[in-house]
Each structure stands twice: as structure tokens, then as C-alpha cells.
C-alpha positions as MATLAB code, in Angstrom:
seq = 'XXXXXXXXXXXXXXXXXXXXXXXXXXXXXXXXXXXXXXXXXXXXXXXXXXXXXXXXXXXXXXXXXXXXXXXXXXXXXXXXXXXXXXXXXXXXXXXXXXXXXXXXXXXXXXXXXXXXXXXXXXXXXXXXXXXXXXXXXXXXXXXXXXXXXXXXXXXXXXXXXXXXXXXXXXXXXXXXXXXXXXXXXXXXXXXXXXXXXXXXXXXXXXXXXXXXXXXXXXXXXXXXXXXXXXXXXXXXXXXXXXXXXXXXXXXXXXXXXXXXXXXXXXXXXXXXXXXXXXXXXXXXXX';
ca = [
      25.943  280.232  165.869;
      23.688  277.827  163.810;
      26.702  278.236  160.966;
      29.401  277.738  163.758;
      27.810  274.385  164.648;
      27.260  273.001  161.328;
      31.048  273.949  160.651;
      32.263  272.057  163.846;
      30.057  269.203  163.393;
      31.119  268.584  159.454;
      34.746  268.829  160.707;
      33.629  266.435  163.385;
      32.055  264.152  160.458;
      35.159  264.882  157.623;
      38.510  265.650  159.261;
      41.236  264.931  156.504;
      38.978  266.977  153.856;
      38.322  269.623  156.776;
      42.996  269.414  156.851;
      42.910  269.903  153.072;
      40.179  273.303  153.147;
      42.310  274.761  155.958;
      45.050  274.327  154.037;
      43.821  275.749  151.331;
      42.362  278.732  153.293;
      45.712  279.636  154.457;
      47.946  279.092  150.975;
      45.023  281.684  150.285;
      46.245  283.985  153.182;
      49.583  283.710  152.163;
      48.960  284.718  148.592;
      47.458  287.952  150.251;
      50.612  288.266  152.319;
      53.015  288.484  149.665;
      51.069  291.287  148.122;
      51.364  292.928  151.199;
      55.375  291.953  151.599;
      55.579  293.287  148.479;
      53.614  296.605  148.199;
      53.791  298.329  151.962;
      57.259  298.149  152.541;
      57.180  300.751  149.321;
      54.425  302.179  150.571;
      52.269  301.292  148.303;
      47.926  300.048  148.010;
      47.872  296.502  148.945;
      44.214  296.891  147.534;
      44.856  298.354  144.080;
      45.880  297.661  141.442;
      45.779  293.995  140.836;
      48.305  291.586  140.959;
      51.075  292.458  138.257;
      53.874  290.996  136.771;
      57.207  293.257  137.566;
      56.975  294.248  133.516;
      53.595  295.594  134.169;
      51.346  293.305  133.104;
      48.053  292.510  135.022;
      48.192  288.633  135.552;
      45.068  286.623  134.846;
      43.546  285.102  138.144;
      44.440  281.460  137.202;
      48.126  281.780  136.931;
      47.544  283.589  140.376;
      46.735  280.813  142.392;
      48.871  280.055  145.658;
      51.110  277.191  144.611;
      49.514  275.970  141.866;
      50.504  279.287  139.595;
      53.842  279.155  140.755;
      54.414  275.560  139.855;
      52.366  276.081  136.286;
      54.518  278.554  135.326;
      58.403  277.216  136.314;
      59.275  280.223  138.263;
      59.100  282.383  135.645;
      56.695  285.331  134.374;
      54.433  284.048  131.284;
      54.302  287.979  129.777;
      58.054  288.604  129.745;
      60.203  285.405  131.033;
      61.416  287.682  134.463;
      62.376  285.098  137.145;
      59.308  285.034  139.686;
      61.139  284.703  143.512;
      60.971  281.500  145.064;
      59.928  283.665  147.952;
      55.879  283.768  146.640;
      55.491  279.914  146.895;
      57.361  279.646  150.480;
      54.777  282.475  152.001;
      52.301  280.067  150.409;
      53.565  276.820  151.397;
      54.618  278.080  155.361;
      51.101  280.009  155.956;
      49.603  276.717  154.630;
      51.352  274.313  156.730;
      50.926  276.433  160.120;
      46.956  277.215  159.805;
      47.143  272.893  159.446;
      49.533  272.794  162.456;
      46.993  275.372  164.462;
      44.149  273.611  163.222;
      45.267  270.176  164.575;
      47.692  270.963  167.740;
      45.552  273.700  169.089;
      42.342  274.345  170.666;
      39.861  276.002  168.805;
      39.846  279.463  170.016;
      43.484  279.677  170.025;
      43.280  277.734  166.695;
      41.169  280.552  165.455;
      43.678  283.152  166.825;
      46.697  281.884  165.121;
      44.788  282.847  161.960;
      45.606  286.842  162.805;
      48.902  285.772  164.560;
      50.712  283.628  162.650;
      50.210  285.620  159.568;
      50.905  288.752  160.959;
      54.570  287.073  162.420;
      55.266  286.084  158.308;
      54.018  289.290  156.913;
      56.950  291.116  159.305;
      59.514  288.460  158.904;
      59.045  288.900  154.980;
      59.092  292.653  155.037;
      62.296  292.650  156.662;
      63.912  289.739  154.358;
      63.049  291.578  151.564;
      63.372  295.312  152.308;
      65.153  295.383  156.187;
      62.269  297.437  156.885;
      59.324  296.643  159.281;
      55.659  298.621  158.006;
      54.195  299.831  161.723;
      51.334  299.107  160.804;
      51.289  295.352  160.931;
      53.729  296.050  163.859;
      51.109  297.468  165.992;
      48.220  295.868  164.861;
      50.029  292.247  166.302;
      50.204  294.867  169.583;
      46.278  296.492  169.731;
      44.645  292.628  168.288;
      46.754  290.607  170.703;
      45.286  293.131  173.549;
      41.598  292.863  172.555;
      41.769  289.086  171.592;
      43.306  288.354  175.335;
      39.848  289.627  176.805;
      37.706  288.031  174.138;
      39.334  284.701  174.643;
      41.233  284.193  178.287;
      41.946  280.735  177.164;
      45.024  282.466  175.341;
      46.480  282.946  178.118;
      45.086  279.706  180.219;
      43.196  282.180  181.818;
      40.270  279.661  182.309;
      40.208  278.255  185.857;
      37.932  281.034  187.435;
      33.950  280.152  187.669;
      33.435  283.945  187.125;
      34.068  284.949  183.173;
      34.572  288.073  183.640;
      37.150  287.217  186.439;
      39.143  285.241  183.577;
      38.705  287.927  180.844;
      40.570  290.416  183.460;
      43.426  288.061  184.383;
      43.911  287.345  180.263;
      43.832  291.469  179.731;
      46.650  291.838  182.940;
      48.577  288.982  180.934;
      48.422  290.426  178.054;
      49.235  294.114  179.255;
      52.864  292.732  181.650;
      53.744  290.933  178.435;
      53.752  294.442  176.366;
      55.333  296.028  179.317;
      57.807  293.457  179.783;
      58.608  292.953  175.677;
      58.749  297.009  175.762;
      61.170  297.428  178.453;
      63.260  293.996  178.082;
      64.357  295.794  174.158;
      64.392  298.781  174.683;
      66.941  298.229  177.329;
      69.420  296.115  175.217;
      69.059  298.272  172.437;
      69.907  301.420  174.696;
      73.056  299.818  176.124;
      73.818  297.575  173.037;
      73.486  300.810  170.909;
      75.777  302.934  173.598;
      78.895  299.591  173.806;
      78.567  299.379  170.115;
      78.412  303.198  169.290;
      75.747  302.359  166.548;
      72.193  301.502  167.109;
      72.050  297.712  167.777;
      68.041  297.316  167.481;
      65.837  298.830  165.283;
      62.303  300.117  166.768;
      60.446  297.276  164.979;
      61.698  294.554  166.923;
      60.631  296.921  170.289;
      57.038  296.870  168.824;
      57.327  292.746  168.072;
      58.496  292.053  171.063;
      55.736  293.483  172.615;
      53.123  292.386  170.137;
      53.928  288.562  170.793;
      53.918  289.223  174.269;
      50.665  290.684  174.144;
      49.551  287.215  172.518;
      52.055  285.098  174.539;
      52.666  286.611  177.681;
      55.526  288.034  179.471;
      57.551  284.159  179.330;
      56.707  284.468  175.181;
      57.589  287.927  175.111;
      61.056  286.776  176.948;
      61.797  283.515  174.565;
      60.717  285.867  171.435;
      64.199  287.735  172.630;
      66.092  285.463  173.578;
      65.068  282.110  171.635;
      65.221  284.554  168.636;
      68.948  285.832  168.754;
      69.532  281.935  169.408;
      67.313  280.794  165.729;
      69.435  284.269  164.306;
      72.970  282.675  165.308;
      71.663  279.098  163.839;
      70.354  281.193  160.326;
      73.693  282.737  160.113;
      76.363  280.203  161.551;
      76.846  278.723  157.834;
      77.874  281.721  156.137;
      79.776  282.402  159.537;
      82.136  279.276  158.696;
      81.972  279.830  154.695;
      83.578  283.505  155.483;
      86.277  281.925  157.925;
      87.270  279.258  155.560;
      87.702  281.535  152.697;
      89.310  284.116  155.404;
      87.472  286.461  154.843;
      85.331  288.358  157.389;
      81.674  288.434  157.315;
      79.699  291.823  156.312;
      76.505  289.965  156.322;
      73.675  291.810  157.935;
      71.329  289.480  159.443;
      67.529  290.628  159.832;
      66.360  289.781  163.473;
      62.654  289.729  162.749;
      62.523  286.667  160.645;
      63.760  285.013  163.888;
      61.818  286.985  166.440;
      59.016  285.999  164.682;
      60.063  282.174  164.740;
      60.684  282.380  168.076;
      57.406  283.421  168.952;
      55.098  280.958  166.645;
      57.082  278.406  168.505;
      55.883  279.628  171.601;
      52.592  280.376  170.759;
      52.633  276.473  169.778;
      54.451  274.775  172.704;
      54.962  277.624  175.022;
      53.499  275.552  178.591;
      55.485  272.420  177.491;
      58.939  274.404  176.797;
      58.758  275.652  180.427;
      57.591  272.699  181.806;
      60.683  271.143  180.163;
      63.027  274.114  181.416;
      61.732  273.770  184.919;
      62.170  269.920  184.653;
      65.899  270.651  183.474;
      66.794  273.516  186.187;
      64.979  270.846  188.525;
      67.289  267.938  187.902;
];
């Protein structure tokens, strides 16, 4: 606690340089997530070996550093001259730019939070981007953390207004829980009749397991907006390639990864989620 305190009070005392170590911190996080993009989709140790370049070659930790290496080097692999994906600096840039977002727009323990949140939402959305596969094990872990982190913290789920603790850790845990059930069952059923009108399978079981993982974090309303805020960000994604195919008249075979927008869907919730049904009340209201 003594280390907690001197941290709060020096942010207290230095908050732009407090912006720019956060910042930091997660371009950090996001180097460590495109390893991971990278490596479990294939199955592979997202421990060992260290980074290397696509010809083989282990790269030296200074042209490894989020951003910076990307920048130093053009885009391009020093050993062998193999385009390096703009992806790497994006992953960088994004997980940068939301720990700063959490670190000013929320309160601290949800602040905190996003940290295992938000990077588990970009580690998904890349994995399916670059592979259109979805590792489980992320997958679950956004389920089991978003479970235990509701009945460490209640303020998660606003779950604050009881003068008993224990009383607001329960109430958090039963908002957590309805949002897995209701992320479970709301996908499972669309995919069961999407998959029987389409006579293919229209969902894949990874966006089941999201679904419920953001509405163990968010709550049955995030679990609901994840769904159906998503398949509106997924229609937004696609629309231009939607109009390039009709103007060339030709149809579009594009296959359009639903994670990525699942996952945008529920960071924006996670972020505004009381003021975007404040706002939809307001409208239905009027």
C-alpha cells in the first residue's frame, strides 16, 4: 500500500509525465500482443524464442522497441529487407492510446481493469484479422478474469451504493454471471437459426465466448451492444468495399471478421456504457 500511495500521490504531483509513462506502459503491452497475435494463432510459445525477423534472424532489443523500432527501420527488416506489417506499430499505437484514454476518462479501479480488458479485446481482434481464427485461450480468460475482477471490484459494475461490501461484491458477481448467461444465449441463438436460414454456419464459437467475456466485464446491456453495436461497426468496416464491388459490378466475396468489431463494440461500452443508455433512454423518451 505504501507503494500504491506514493504512485497516486506523484501522479497527483506530475500528471502529463504520469500520461506519457502510461503511454509508454501500454505501447509496451502492445509490443507483447503482437507476439502473441503472431505466435498462438500457429500455436506456437509466445515465451520462446525471442523476437525474430520472418528470415530467422533474432532481432537485437533496440530495433524492438514499440514504435520507435518500427519508425527506425522504414517498415522494413534490417537482416533481409522483408516488408515488416504496418500491423506491429498500430497494436502499438491503439494499446497506447486506450491505457491513456482509461487512465484519464476512468476511475481508477476500472482504469486498472481496462489494463487486462482492453488488451485482451486487441489480442482477439488481431488474431482474427490476421489468421480468422480466435486462440480460446485469451477467449476464456476475458470470461474467468471478468468473473473474478467483478467481485474484487463491484465498482465495475456500479455496484457501489450498498453500506455492506460484501453486499456490493455479490450484486457485481450476479452482474457479471446474467451478462455471461445473456452473451451465451443471445449468440448462440442467432448463430443456431442464422446457421439453419443460411444452411452454413453463420457464427463461429469465438464470438459465443466474446460475447460472453465482455459481458462478464460489462454486463448483460454490454454484452447486448457487443452484438448488436458490433454487426453495426462490421457493416461501417465493410460498406466501402461494398460500393467499390457494385461500381465495378462485381459482387463481393469479401469475408469480413466479426471480432475486430465485437471487440470495438465492447471497449466502447466499457468506456461510455451508462452515458449511451442514458442517451438511448433520453431518445426512446422524446
Amino acid at each position: 500500500m505504501p507503494l500504491l500511495t506514493a504512485l497516486q500521490h506523484f501522479a497527483a504531483q506530475h500528471p502529463a509525465l504520469t500520461v506519457v509513462f502510461v503511454g509508454i506502459f501500454g505501447a509496451c503491452i502492445g509490443s507483447f500482443l503482437n507476439v502473441c497475435i503472431h505466435r498462438m494463432p500457429k500455436g506456437e510459445s509466445i515465451i520462446t524464442p525471442g523476437s525474430r525477423c520472418a528470415c530467422g534472424k533474432p532481432i537485437p532489443f533496440w530495433l524492438n522497441l514499440p514504435l520507435v523500432g518500427w519508425l527506425s527501420l522504414r517498415g522494413q527488416a534490417r537482416c533481409c529487407g522483408i516488408p515488416i506489417s504496418v500491423r506491429y506499430p498500430l497494436v502499438e499505437l491503439i494499446t497506447a492510446l486506450l491505457f491513456i484514454a482509461s487512465w484519464i476518462m476512468l476511475p481508477g479501479p476500472k482504469a486498472a481493469l481496462a489494463c487486462i480488458f482492453l488488451p485482451l479485446l486487441i489480442l482477439l481482434a488481431g488474431c482474427d484479422l490476421d489468421d480468422m481464427m480466435v486462440p480460446d485461450a485469451p477467449n476464456f480468460a476475458l470470461v474467468g478474469t471478468g468473473i473474478i475482477f467483478s467481485m474484487l471490484a463491484p465498482s465495475l459494475h456500479n455496484e457501489t451504493g450498498h453500506p455492506i461490501e460484501v453486499i456490493n461484491r455479490i450484486h457485481a458477481l450476479g452482474d457479471s454471471l446474467i451478462g455471461v448467461a445473456a452473451g451465451t444465449a443471445l449468440v448462440w441463438w442467432i448463430r443456431t437459426i442464422g446457421t439453419v436460414l443460411a444452411g452454413r454456419e453463420a457464427m463461429g464459437e469465438a464470438d459465443i465466448i466474446l460475447c460472453a467475456g465482455i459481458g462478464a466485464y460489462c454486463g448483460w446491456q454490454g454484452a447486448l451492444f457487443c452484438l448488436f453495436g458490433g454487426s453495426v461497426i462490421g457493416v461501417i468496416t465493410a460498406l466501402p468495399a461494398l460500393i467499390s464491388a457494385k461500381i465495378r459490378g462485381s459482387e463481393y466475396e469479401g469475408i469480413v471478421p466479426f471480432v475486430p468489431s465485437m471487440a470495438a463494440a465492447g471497449a466502447i461500452w466499457f468506456f461510455r456504457g451508462p452515458e449511451l443508455l442514458l442517451a438511448w433512454h433520453n431518445w426512446v423518451a422524446s
